[in-house]
N, C-alpha and C positions, 0 to 999 in steps of 0.2 A: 117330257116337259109339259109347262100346263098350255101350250096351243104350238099349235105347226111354226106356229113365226119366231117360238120362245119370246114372249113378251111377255109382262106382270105390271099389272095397277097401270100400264100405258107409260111407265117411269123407265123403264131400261129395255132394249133392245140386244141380240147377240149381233154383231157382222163375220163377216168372213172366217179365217184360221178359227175366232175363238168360238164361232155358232158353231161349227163343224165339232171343235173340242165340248163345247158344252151338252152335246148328241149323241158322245159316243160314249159306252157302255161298255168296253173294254174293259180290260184288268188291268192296265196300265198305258197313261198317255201324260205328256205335257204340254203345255201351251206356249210355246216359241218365238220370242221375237225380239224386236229393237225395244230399243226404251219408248215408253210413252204409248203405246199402241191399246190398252186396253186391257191387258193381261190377268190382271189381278183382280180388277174390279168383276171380269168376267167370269173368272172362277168361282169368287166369292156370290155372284150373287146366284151360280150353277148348285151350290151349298146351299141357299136361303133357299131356294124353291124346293131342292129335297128335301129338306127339315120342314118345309110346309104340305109336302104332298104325300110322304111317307110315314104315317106311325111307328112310332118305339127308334125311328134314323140314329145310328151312332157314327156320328161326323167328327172330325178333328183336323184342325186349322195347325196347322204344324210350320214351324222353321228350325234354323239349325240352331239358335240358340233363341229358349224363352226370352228374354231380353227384347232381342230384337223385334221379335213375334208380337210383343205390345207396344212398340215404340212404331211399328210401322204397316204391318197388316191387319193388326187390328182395328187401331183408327181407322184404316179405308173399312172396314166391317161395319164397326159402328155406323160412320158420317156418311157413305156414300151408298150404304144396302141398308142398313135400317133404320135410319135419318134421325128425323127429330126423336127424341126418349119419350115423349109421352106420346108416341104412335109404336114404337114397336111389338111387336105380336108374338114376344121372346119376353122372357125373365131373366133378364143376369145374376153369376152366383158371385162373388167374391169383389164386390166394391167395385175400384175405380179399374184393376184389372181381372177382370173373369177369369174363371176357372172354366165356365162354359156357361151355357145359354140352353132351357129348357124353353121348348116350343110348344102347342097345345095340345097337339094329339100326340107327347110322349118323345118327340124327335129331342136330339141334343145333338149341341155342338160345341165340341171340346177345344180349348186354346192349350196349346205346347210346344215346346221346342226338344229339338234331339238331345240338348244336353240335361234337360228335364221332363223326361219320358217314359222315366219307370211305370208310372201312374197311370199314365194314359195308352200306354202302348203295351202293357198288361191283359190288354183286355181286347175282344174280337171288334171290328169297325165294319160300315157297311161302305164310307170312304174316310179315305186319309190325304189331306189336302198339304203339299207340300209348297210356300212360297220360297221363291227363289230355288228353288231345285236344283240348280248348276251348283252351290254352295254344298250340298250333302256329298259325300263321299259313295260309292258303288254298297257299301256294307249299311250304308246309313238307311238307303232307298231300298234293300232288298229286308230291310228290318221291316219295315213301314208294309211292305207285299204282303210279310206273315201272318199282319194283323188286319188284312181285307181278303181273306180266303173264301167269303161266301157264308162263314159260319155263325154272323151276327144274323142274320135273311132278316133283317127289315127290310131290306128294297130288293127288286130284281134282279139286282145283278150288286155287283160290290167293283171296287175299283181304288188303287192309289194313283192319286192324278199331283200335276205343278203347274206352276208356270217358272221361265227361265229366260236370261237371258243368255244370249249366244257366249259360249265358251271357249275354251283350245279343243283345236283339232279333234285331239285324242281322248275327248272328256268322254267319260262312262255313258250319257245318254246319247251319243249317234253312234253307239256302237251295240246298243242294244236289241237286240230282236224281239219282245217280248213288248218293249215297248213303244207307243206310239207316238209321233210328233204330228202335232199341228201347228205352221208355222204364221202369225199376223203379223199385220202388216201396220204402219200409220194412216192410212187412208182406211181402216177397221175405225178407228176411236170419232165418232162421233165430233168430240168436242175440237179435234184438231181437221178434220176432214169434213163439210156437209156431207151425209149422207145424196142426198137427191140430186144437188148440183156437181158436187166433187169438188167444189171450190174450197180453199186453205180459209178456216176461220181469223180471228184476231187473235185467238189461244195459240192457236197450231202455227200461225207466224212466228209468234215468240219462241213455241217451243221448238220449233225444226230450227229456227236461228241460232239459238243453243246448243243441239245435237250438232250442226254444221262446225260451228266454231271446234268441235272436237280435232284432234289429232290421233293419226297412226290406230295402235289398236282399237282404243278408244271409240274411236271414230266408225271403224268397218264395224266392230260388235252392236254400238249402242244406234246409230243411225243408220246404217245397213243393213242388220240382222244379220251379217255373217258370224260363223264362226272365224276366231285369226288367230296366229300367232306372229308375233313377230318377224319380217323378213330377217335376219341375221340375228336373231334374238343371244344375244350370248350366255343365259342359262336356261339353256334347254332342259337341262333335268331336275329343273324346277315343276313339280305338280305340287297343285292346292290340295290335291285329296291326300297325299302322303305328307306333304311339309309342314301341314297346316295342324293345327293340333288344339284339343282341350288342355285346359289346366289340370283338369284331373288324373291326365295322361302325364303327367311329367314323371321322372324317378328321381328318387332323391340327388339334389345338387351339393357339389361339395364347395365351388368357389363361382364368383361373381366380376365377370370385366364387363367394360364400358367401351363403347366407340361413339364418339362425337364428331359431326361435319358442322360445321359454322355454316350460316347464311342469313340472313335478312332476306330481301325481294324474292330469290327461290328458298326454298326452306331447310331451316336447321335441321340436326333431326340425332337425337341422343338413344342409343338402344344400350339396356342391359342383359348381357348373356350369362344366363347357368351353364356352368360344365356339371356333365358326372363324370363316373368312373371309367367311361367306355367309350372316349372321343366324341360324347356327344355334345350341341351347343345347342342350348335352347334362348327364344327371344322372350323374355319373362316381363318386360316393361320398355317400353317404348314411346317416346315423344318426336312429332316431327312439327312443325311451324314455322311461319313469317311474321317477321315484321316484330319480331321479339331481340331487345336488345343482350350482349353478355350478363348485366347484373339479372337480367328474367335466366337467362339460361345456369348462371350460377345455384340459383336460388333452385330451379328444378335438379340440377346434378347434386346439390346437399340432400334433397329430398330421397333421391334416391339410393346415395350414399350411407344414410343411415339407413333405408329400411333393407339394405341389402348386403351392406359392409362390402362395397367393393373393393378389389384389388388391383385394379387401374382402370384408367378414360384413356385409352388412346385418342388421340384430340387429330384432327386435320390440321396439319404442318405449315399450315398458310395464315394461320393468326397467334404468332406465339405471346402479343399481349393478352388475349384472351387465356390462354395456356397458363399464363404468369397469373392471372387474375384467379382462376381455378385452385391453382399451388397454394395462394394466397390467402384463397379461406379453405384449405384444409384435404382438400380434394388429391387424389393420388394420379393425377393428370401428367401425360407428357408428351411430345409430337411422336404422329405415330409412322410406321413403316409405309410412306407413299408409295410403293412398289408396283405398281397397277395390275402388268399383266401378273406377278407372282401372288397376288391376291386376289387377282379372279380365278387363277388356277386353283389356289387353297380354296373358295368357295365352292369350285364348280365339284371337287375332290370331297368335298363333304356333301354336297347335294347330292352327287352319285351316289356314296357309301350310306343313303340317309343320314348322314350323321349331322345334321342342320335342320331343324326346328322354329317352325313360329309358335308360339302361343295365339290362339284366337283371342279377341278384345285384350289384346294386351296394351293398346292403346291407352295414353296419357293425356288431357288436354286437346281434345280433337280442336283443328283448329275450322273452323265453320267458315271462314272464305274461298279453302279448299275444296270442301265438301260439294260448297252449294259449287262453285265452277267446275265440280265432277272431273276436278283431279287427281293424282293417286297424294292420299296423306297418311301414308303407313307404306310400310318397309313391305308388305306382300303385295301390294298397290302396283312396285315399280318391277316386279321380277319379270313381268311379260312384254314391258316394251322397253326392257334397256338392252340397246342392241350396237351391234360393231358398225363405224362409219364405214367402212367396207366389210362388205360380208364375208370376201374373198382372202383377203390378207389376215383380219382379224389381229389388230393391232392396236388399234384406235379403237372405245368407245365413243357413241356420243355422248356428248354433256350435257344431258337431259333426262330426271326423273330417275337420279340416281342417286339423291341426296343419303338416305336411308342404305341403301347398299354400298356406298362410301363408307358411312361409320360402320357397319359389316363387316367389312373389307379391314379396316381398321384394326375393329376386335379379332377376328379371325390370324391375321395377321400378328398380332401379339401372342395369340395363343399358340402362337405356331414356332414364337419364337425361343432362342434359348432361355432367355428371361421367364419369358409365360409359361413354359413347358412344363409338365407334370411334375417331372423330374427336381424343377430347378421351386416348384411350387410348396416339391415337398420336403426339402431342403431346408429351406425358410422355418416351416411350419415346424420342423423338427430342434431349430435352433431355440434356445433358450433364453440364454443373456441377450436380451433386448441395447440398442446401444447408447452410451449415453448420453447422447443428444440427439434428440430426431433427426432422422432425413426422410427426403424423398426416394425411397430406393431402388421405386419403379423408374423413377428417373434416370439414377446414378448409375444403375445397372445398363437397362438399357441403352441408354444413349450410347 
């Protein structure tokens, strides 16, 4: 770095975990910690100073999906490492989101995401900058390794580095040898810590009061830095790195059901699942919110209904007006099997056998008062902390942060049933004479 203290233009400073991370020359390290601690900004400007010190640098700012990569680590790029545009000491290529950033003696620095990577990860790197690291999968990170072997030698050493925040237990990066953690702290970040005194700023009030108000896992990961999993967590064979999935991984789907949970003050939350041929269920489209009445939730199940031709909503059993109102414009809605533990069982039996699927950003309508209160608002959101009121009996869940796994539960539960079943699906499809008057037959059957 350009002095013992790592410091540039007097404007940023390294502390702790991430001065240590920003030093090390390794083949592989992350930068570890709670939320708010300094993580990102410290990596990124570890990048700015190689792109300054090194001729010909080939850098790439990487996350798991391009999308995100410019909706959120790039702006910290931009506004908090290369500040005002008419002082930057970089060229941007590609308008308002770069493709990368040429620097004067020759260095660049590339923007991508793993699900748009052909391009950039084709080619040798001297680093590859991974945010959010907990998000990539073991296959995703050991991709990212091939393409910092040493064989770009613009700088002295080469290296695939992140930053993360803390994960389950069993996630791929504490279990790695190969590579390195550095773990920061909040009393690292400057703006929330004085450095000199140690005293809590006016920022760092606010923001630890936030981190505080969290709960359960939430809470130990993003205010602690620990890693957690849930004490009695009831789907244990739930992993992000296997459940979690790109769109372009799906196989062709032959039919489409719905599970719906009502709510207002805790949130609604509508998923549609693809089946294929092989007991698979995938989450193809997904909406969770508050504070939305039945005609908003109507109006989104028609939305979905056409672009998917579903073959029923399994609805939650507790608002058959709303149920009525569905039937009413057109919708193949009906109260579904509340069966609790025989449909946590059917979940957890497909979670085992992989046979259960998210789609990534399959998300609908994010609703942004969940967001900003760093709640879970998506159906992957809730799998780590919906857990048994007793751990022991496991009988009871709580009722908490399971809205999304409710209509799961739901759908799942239909598909499982004789109605839903492949069998009784294809039955139907093979039937000709349509009847002559409509019904509802997910209904009549059913029920």
């Amino acid at each position: 770095m350009a002095t013992s203290e790592l410091t540039v233009n007097r404007s940023f400073i390294f502390y702790g975990g991430a001065r240590e991370f920003a030093r090390y020359h390794g083949p592989e390290a992350i930068c570890h910690g709670p939320a708010e601690t300094g993580k990102t900004i410290s990596a990124l400007w570890k990048l700015h100073l190689c792109a300054l010190k090194y001729s010909g640098a080939s850098i790439v700012i990487m996350r798991k999906t391009q999308a995100s990569a410019y909706s959120t680590v790039l702006q910290t790029f931009m506004n908090k490492v290369l500040g005002p545009r008419d002082g930057w000491p970089c060229e941007p290529y590609g308008g308002e989101k770069p493709e990368w950033f040429n620097y004067p003696q020759g260095a660049r620095i590339w923007m991508s995401g793993m699900d748009k990577s052909s391009k950039v990860l084709s080619a040798e790197h001297d680093i590859v900058y991974v945010n959010q690291a907990e998000e990539l999968d073991l296959d995703e990170w050991e991709t990212c390794t091939t393409r910092t072997t040493g064989r770009a030698g613009n700088m002295p050493y080469s290296q695939t580095i992140g930053d993360a925040n803390p994960s389950y237990p069993l996630h791929w990066m504490y279990h790695r040898p190969s590579l390195r953690i550095f773990y920061s702290e909040h009393k690292d970040n400057p703006a929330l810590f004085d450095p000199a005194s140690g005293e809590i700023t006016e920022q760092g009030t606010r923001t630890m009061a936030v981190l505080r108000a969290l709960t359960g896992t939430r809470r130990t990961r993003l205010l602690e830095g620990k890693p957690a999993q849930a004490e009695g967590v009831i789907y244990e064979e739930w992993n992000e790195a296997t459940h979690l999935i790109y769109a372009d991984a799906l196989p062709p789907l032959a039919r489409y059901v719905a599970g719906q949970d009502w709510g207002y003050t805790h949130p609604g939350a509508l998923g549609v699942w693809g089946l294929d041929g092989d007991g698979g269920a995938y989450l193809v489209a997904q909406i969770m919110h508050t504070r939305q009445t039945v005609d908003w939730w109507t109006a989104r199940a028609l939305e979905l209904h056409q672009e998917f031709g579903l073959e029923a909503i399994a609805c939650g059993p507790d608002q058959p007006a709303y149920i009525e109102q569905y039937k009413q414009a057109g919708l193949p809605a009906a109260a579904a099997d509340n069966a609790v533990l025989p449909g946590i069982n059917a979940v957890q039996q497909r979670l085992k056998a992989k046979r259960l699927f998210v789609v990534r950003d399959s998300l609908r309508y994010p609703d942004q008062e969940l967001i900003a209160a760093r709640k879970p608002h998506k159906l992957e959101d809730e799998f780590p902390g919906y857990v048994w009121s007793d751990s022991k009996t496991k009988e009871i869940p709580v009722k908490e942060f399971d809205d999304g796994l409710d209509a799961l539960r739901y759908a799942i539960m239909y598909v499982d049933s004789a109605h839903g079943g492949w069998q009784a699906w294809a039955s139907r499809q093979a039937a000709q004479a349509p009847a002559e008057e409509p019904v509802n037959e997910f209904e009549e059957a059913w029920q």
